[in-house]
Structure formats: structure tokens, C-alpha cells
N, C-alpha and C positions, 0 to 999 in steps of 0.2 A: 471472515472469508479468506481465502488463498489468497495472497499474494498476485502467482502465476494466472490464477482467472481474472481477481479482478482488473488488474493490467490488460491483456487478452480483449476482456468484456470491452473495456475503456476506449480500446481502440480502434474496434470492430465500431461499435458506436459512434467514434468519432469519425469514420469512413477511411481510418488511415491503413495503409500496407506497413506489413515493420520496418519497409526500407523510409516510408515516407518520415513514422515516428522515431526513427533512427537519424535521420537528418535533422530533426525539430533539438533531438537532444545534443548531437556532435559525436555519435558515436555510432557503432557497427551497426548493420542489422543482424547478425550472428548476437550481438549483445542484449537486443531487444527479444530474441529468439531465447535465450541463454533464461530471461526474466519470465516468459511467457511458459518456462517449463514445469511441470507438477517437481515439487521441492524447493523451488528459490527461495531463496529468505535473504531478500536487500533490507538493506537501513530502513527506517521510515524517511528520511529523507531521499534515496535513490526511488522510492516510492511515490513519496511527493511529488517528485520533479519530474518522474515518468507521467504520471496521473496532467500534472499541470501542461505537461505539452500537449495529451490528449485535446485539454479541453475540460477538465476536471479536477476538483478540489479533493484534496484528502483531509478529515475533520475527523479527530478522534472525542469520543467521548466519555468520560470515566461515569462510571455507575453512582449514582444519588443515594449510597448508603445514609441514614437521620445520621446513626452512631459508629463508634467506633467496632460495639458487640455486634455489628449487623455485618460488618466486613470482613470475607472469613481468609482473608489474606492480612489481616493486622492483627499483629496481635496486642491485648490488653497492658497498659504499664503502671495498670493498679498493683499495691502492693495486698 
């Protein structure tokens, strides 16, 4: 998912205005503004801690490849 939505989604949810979630975190609300726009790409961490002022956890999960041949971003160091 975007970034910019899921932030957005987070805080509409949470019933906050960006000035209110902009307080939570010690920063602008032009900054909150700035995250909530199509293109943003914060840290996972400026993520997190946006998410967690919401009211929300950020939880990544990697994919349950069995092997190593199933994951098509590894490659093999069989000889």
C-alpha cells in the first residue's frame, strides 16, 4: 500500500486533523501534509512513529518461501 494513503487512511480513522497528529508527533502540520501526499517515501521508521501516534501499529511481514528456489529475489549459491 502507499505510504501517503495508508498515513491519510490512519488518521481519518483515528478522528485526527493533521494539526492534531502533527502535535502528537512535535512537528508541523505542512509536515504531516508533506507525508499524506501521493509520492512520499519516509523511512519505515518516520512510518512507524507516524502510524503509532495514530493509534496504529506498523507490522511487516516477509513471505513464507519452504526454499530458497521459491524466492525469486535470492539467488542460488549452489555450485
Amino acid at each position: 500500500m502507499r505510504p501517503d494513503l495508508l498515513i491519510g487512511d490512519a488518521r481519518r480513522a483515528a478522528g485526527l486533523t493533521q494539526a492534531e497528529l502533527a502535535a502528537r508527533l512535535g512537528v508541523s502540520q505542512s509536515a504531516i501534509a508533506k507525508l499524506e501526499r501521493e509520492g512520499c517515501n519516509p523511512t519505515v521508521q518516520t512510518l512507524d512513529r507516524t502510524l503509532r501516534a495514530a493509534g496504529f501499529r506498523l507490522q511487516l511481514i516477509a513471505p513464507a518461501w519452504s526454499s530458497a528456489a521459491e524466492d525469486p529475489g535470492r539467488r542460488s549459491t549452489r555450485a
